[in-house]
DRENFIMAR-17878 format. One line per field, with one value per residue (C-alpha): residue number from 1; x, y, z. Coordinates in nm, 4 decimals, padded with zeros to 6 digits. Layout:
num <- NUM,... $
px <- X,... $
py <- Y,... $
pz <- Z,... $
# end
This chain:
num <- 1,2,3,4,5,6,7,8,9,10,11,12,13,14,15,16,17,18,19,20,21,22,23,24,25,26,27,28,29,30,31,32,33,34,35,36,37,38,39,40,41,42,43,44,45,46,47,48,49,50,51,52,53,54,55,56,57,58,59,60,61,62,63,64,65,66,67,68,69,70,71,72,73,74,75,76,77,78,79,80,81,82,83,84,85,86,87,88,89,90,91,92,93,94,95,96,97,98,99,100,101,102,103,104,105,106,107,108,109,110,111,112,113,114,115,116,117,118,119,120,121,122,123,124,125,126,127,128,129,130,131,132,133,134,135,136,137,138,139,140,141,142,143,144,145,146,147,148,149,150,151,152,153,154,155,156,157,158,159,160,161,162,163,164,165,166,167,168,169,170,171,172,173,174,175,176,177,178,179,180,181,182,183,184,185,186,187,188,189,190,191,192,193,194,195,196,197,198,199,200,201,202,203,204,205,206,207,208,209,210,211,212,213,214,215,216,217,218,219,220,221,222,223,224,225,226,227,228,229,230,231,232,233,234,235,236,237,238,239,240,241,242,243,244,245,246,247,248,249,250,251,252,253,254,255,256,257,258,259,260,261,262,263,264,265,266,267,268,269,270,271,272,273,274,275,276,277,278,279,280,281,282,283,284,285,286,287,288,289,290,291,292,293,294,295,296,297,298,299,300,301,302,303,304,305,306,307,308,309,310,311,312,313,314,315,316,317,318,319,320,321,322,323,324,325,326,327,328,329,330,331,332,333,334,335,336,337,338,339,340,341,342,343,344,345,346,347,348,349,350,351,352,353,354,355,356,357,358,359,360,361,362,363,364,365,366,367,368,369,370,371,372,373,374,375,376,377,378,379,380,381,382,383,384,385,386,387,388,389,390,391,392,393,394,395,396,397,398,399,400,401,402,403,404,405,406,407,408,409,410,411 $
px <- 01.8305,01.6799,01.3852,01.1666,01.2615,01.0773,00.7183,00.4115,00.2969,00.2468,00.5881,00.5363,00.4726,00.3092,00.3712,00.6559,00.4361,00.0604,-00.1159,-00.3498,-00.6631,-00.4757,-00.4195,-00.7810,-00.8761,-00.6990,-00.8843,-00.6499,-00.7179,-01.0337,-01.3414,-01.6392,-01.9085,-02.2196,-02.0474,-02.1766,-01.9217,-01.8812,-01.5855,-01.3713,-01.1960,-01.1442,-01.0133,-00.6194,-00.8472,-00.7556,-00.6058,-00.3030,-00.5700,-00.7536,-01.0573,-01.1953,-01.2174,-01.6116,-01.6399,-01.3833,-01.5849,-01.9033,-01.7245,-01.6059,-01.9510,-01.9437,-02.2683,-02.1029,-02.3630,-02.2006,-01.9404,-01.7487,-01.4998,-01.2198,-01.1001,-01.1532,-01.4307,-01.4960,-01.4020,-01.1404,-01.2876,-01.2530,-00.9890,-00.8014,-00.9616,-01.3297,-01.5899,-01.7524,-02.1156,-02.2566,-02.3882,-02.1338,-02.2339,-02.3481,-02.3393,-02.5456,-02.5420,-02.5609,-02.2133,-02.1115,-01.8195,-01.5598,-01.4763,-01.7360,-01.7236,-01.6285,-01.3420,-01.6511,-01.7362,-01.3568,-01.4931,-01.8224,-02.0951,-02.1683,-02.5437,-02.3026,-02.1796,-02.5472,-02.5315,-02.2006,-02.0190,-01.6673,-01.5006,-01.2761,-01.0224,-00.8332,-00.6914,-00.3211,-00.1303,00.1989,00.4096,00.4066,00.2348,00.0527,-00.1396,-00.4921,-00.5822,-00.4509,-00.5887,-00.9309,-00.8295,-00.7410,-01.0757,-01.3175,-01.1530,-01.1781,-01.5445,-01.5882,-01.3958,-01.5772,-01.9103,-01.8343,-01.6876,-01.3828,-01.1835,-00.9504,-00.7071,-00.5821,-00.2306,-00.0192,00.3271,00.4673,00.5523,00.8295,01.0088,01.0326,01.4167,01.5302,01.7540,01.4532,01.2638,01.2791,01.1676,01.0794,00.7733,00.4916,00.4932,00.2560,-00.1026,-00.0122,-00.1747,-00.4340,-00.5949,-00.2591,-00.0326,-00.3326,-00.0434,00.3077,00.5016,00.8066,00.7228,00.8422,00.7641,00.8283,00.5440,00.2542,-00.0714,-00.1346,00.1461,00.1062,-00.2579,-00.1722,00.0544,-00.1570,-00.4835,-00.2577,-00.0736,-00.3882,-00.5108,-00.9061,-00.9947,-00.9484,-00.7887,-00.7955,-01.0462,-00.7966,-00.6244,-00.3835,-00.4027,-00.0022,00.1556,00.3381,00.7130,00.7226,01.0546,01.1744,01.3477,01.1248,01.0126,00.6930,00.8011,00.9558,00.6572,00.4859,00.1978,-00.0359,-00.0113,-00.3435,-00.3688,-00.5021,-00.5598,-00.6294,-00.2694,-00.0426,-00.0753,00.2998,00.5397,00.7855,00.5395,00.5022,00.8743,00.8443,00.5265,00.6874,00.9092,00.6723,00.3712,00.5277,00.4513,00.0576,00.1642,00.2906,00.1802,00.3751,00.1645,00.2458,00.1638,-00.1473,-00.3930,-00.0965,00.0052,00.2980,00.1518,00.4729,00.7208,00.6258,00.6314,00.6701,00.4979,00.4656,00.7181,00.9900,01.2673,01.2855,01.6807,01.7564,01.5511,01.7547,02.0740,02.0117,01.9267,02.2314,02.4696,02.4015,02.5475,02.2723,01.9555,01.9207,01.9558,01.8641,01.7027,01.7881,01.6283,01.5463,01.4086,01.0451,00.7784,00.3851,00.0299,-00.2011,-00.5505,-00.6484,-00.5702,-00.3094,-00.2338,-00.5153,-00.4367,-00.1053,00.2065,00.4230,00.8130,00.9634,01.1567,01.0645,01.2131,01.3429,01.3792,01.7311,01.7858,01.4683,01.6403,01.8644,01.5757,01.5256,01.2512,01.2035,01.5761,01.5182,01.1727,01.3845,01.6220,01.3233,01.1690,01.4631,01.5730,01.2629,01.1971,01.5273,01.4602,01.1104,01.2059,00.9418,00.6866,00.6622,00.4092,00.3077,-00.0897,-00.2848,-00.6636,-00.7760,-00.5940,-00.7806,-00.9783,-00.7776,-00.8007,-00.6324,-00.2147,-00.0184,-00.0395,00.2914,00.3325,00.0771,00.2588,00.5809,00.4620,00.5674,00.6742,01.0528,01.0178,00.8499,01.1294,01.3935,01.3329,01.2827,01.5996,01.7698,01.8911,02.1310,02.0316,02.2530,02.1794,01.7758,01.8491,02.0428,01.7770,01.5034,01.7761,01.6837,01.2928,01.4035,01.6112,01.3601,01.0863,01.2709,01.3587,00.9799,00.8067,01.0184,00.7858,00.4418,00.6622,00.5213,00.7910,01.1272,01.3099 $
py <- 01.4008,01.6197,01.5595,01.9022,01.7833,01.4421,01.5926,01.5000,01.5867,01.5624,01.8016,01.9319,01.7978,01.4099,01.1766,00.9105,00.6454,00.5459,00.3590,00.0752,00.3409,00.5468,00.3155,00.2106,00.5739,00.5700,00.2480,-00.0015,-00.3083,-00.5272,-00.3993,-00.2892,-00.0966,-00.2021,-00.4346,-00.4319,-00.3394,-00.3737,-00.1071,-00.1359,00.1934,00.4966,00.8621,00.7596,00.5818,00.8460,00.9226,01.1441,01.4521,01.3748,01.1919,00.9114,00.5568,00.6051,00.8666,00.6489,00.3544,00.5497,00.7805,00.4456,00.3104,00.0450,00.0396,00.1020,-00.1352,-00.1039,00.0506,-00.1123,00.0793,-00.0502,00.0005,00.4012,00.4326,00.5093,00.8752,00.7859,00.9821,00.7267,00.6888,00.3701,00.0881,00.2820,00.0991,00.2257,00.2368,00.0590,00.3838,00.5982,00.9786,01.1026,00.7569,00.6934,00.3166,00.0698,00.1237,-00.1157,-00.0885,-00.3778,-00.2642,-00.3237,-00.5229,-00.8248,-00.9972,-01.1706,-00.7520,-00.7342,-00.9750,-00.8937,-01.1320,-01.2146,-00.9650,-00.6869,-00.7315,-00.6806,-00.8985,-00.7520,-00.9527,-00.7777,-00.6622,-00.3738,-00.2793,00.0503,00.0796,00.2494,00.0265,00.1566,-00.1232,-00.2709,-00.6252,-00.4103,-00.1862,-00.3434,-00.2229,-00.4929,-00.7729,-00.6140,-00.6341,-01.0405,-01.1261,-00.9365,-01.0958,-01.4326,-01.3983,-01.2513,-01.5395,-01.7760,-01.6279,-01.6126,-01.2879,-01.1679,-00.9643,-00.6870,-00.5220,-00.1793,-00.1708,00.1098,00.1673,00.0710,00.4155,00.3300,00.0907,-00.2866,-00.3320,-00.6522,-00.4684,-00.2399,-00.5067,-00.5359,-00.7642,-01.1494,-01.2857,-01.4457,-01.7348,-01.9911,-01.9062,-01.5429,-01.4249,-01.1186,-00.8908,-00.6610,-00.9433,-01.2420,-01.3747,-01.4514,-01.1733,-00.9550,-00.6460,-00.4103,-00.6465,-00.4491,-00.5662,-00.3846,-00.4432,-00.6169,-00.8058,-00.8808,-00.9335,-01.2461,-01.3744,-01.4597,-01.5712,-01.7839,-01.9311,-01.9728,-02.1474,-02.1348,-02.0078,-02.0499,-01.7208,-01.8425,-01.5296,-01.2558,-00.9948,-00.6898,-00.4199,-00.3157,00.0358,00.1795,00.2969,00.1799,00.0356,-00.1124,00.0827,00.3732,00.5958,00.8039,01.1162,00.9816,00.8958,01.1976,01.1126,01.3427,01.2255,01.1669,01.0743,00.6662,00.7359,00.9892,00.9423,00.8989,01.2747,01.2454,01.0522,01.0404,00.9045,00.6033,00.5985,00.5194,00.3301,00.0099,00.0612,00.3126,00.1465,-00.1009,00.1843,00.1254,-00.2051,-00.0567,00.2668,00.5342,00.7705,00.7178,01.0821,01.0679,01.3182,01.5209,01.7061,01.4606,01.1307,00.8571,01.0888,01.2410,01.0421,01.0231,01.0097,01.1986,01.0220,01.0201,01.3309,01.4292,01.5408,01.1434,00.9781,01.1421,01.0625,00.7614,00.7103,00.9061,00.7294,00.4150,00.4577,00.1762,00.3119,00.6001,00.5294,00.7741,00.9624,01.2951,01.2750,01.6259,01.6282,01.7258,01.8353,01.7681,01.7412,01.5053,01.6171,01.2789,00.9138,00.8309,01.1094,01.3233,01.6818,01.5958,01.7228,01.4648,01.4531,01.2395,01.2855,01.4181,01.1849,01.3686,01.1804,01.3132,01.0346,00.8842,00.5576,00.4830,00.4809,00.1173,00.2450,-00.1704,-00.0930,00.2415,00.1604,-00.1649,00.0965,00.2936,00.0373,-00.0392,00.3175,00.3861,00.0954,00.1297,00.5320,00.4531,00.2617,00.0744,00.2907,00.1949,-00.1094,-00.3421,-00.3216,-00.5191,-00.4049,-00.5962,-00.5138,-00.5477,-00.8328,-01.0343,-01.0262,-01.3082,-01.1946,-00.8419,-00.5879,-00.6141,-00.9848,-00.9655,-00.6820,-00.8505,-01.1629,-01.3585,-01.2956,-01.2409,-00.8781,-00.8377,-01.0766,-00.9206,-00.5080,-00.6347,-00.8234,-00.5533,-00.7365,-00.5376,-00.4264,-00.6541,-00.9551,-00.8917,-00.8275,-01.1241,-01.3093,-01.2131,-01.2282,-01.6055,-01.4702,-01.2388,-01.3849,-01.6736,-01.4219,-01.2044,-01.5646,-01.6804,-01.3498,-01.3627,-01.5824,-01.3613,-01.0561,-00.8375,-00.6038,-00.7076,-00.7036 $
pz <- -00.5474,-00.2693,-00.0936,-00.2630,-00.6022,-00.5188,-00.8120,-00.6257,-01.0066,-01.3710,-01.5098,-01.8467,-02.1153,-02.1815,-01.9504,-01.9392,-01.8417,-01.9486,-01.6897,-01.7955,-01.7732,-01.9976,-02.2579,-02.2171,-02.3178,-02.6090,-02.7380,-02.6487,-02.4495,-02.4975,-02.6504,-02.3256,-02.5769,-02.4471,-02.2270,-01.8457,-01.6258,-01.2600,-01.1535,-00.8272,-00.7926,-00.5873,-00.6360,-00.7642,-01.0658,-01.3012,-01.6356,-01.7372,-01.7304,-01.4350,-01.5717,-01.3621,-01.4887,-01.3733,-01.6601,-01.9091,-01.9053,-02.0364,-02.2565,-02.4285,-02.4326,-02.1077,-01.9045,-01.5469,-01.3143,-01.0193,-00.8056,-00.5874,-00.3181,-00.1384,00.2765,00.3067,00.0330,-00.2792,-00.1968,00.0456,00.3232,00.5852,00.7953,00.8251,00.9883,00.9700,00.9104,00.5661,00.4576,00.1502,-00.0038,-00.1548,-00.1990,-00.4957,-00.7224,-01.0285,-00.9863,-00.7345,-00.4906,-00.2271,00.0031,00.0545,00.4169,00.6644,01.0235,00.9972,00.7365,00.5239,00.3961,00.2308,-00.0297,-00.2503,-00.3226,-00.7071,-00.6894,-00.6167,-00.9699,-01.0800,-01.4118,-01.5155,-01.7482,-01.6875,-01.3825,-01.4014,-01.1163,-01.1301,-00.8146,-00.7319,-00.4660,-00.2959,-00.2949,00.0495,00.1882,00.4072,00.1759,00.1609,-00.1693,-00.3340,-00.1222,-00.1912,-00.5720,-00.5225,-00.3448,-00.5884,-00.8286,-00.6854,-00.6376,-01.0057,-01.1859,-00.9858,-01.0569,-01.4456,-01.5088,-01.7393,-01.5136,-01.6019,-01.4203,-01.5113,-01.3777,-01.2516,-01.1466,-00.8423,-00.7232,-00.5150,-00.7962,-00.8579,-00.9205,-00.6975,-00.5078,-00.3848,-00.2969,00.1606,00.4143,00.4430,00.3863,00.5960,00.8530,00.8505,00.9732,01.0051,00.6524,00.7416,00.5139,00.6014,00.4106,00.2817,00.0370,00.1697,-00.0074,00.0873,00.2597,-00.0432,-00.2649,-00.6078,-00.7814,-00.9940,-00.8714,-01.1806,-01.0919,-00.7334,-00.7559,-01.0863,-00.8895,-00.5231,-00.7785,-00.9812,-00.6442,-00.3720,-00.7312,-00.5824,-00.9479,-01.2594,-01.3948,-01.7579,-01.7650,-01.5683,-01.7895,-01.6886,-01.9390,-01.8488,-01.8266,-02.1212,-02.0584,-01.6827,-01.5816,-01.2441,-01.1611,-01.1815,-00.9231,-00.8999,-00.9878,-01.2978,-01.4719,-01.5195,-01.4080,-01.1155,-00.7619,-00.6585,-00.2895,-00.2984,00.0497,00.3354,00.4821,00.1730,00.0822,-00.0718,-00.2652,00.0081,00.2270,00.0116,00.0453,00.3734,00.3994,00.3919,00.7592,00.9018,00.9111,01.1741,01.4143,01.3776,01.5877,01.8757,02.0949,01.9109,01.6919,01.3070,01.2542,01.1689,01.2735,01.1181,00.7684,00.7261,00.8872,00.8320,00.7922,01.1384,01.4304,01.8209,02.1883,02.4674,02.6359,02.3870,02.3734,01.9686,02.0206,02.1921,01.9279,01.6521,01.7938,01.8386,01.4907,01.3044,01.5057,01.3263,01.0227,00.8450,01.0119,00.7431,00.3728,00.1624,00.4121,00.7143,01.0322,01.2210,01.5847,01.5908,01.8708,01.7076,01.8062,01.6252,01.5656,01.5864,01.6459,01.9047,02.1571,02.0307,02.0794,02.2925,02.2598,02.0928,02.1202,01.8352,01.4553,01.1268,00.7992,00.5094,00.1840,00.0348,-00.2447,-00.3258,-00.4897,-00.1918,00.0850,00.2575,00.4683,00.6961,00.7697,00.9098,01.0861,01.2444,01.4191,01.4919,01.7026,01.9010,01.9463,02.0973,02.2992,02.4760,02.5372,02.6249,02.9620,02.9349,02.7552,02.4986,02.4382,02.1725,02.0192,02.1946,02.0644,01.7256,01.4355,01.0763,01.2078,01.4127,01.7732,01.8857,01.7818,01.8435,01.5058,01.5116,01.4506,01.2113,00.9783,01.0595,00.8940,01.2570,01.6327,01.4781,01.4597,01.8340,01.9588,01.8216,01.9220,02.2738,02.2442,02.0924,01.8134,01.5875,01.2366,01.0921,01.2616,01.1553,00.7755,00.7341,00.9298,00.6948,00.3577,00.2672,00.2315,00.0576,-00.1726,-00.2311,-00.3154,-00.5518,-00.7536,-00.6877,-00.8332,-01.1498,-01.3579,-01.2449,-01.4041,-01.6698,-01.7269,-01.7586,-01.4339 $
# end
């Protein structure tokens, strides 16, 4: 499979896949006519045909009493880490934002819900730790069931597969949950939303969830990537504009931990990336001449500028990835050799984040999306690819057996 026949959309014809949303359209799932429902989406809450779960809901006969929007907004205009307003532009109802300054905004209080006796959640994760959306999904829905509320989530597929052999990474020391990994799950963890978000409720066991329901997909298998299900792309946020970015999400966004831009402030932010200090054509050799550092994917020696973010209008030296079989990319094994390519060409350059990272101030990024100093210890070792996947294998292994019982399709 080459990389321009990964669809960013719907193909002809209906879907393979409905997404919970979907189904709810069609008038399956519980009963919300003249229910009142509080909603926590943002723009990837769509059907088949492009019609937001804000406009479902009332087309269905739900009174919609208030919006709630997760880190970016409800229109996903901010960037990452930006702060976001409570007001959200043109809303009909009262809208709140679940990303503010300080960790006590990611969760809302019960007179956001503004008498609602349901909460609905419709938001599309990506199927790393480090996403936030789904956090966001776990603590509203803490708050809600402890407040009284029935609680549905509308699930969607895991666009970069489930199967347990896609699943990558260990899981989370002690003390070292954030809101970029609050549950100790693998890094790829190949789970739903639905799925995922079940699972950390039902296991930090602060609620009762007797009143949480997932309104599953129809036709999604594990194995199944994005572009498989028919479905439109719809970016969930401002730097996932593609399908092969959320391929390699799950390594690249180690890179936000350390001084190397990610590409963003670019057209192909996680599949571009770099400094001013690092030599594309080394980078790239250094990379394709260990045979385990690309699976599934080709590696091409790249000069960029960001617009924004790190390096701001600088010239950038560094490696552009191209997804060439979508099912065979392990993106932690690739952004693994990535880190200790460049710290060993960087002589020194290249440095870990030191400024707070999604509320925590006190630890490096990268220990926090690493789930533990390992990660840090290791690159500045130099420790071989190998010798880090095996290290992190028993996680692994224990989470893939651990998940299997929070499952709702078959594995």
């Amino acid at each position: 499979m080459l990389a321009h026949d990964v669809s960013e959309g719907a193909g002809a014809g209906a879907p393979a896949v409905k997404t919970g949303l979907d189904r709810l359209a069609a008038g399956e799932g519980p009963r919300l006519r003249d229910v009142p429902v509080a909603l926590l989406c943002h723009p990837a809450s769509v059907t088949a045909e492009l019609e937001h779960a804000s406009a479902v809901l009332p087309r269905l006969g739900a009174r919609v009493v208030s919006l709630l929007g997760p880190e970016h907004g409800l229109d996903a205009a901010a960037q990452d880490m930006e702060v976001v307003g409570g007001e959200a532009p043109r809303a009909t109802v009262p809208a709140y934002s679940l990303y503010g300054e300080t960790f006590a905004s990611l969760s809302p209080t019960p007179e956001m819900f503004h008498g609602a006796a349901w909460l609905v959640i419709d938001l599309q994760d990506i199927g790393s730790r480090y996403y936030t959306y789904v956090w966001t999904a776990v603590l509203a829905a803490e708050v809600a069931l402890q407040a009284g509320l029935r609680v549905l989530i509308l699930d969607r597929p895991n666009p970069i597969g489930g199967a347990p052999d896609q699943i990558e990474g260990g899981g989370i020391a002690a003390n070292e949950e954030s809101f970029v990994g609050l549950h100790d799950v693998a890094v790829r963890h190949g789970m739903t939303l639905g799925e995922l978000a079940r699972m950390a409720i039902l296991e930090r066991a602060r609620v009762d969830a007797e009143r949480l329901e997932v309104l599953r997909c129809a036709g999604w298998s594990r194995s199944m990537l994005f572009f498989e299900t028919g479905l439109p792309w719809v970016l969930p946020s401002p730097n996932m504009p593609t399908m092969s970015a959320a391929l390699v999400y799950p390594g690249q966004c180690l890179l936000e931990g350390t001084n190397l831009s990610e590409g963003r402030g670019t057209t192909r932010p996680f599949e571009m990336f770099g400094a001013p200090w690092l030599e594309g054509q080394a980078l790239a050799a250094a990379l394709l001449a260990d045979d385990a550092a690309l699976p599934g994917l080709g590696v091409r020696p790249i000069g960029f500028k960001p617009m924004f973010q790190k390096f701001a209008g600088r010239r950038c030296g560094g490696v552009q990835l191209h997804v060439r079989e979508p099912a065979a990319v392990r993106s932690l094994r690739t952004s693994w050799a990535v880190l200790r390519a460049t710290w060993r060409l960087g002589q020194g350059a290249m440095r870990w984040r030191t400024e707070p990272y999604e509320f925590v101030s006190d630890r490096p990024a990268i220990d926090l999306l690493a789930g533990g100093p390992w990660l840090r210890e290791a690159i500045e070792a130099q420790t071989s690819l190998a010798e880090m996947t095996a290290s992190q294998e028993p996680q692994r292994a224990a989470f893939v057996a651990r998940r299997r019982q929070f499952l709702l399709y078959p594995e």
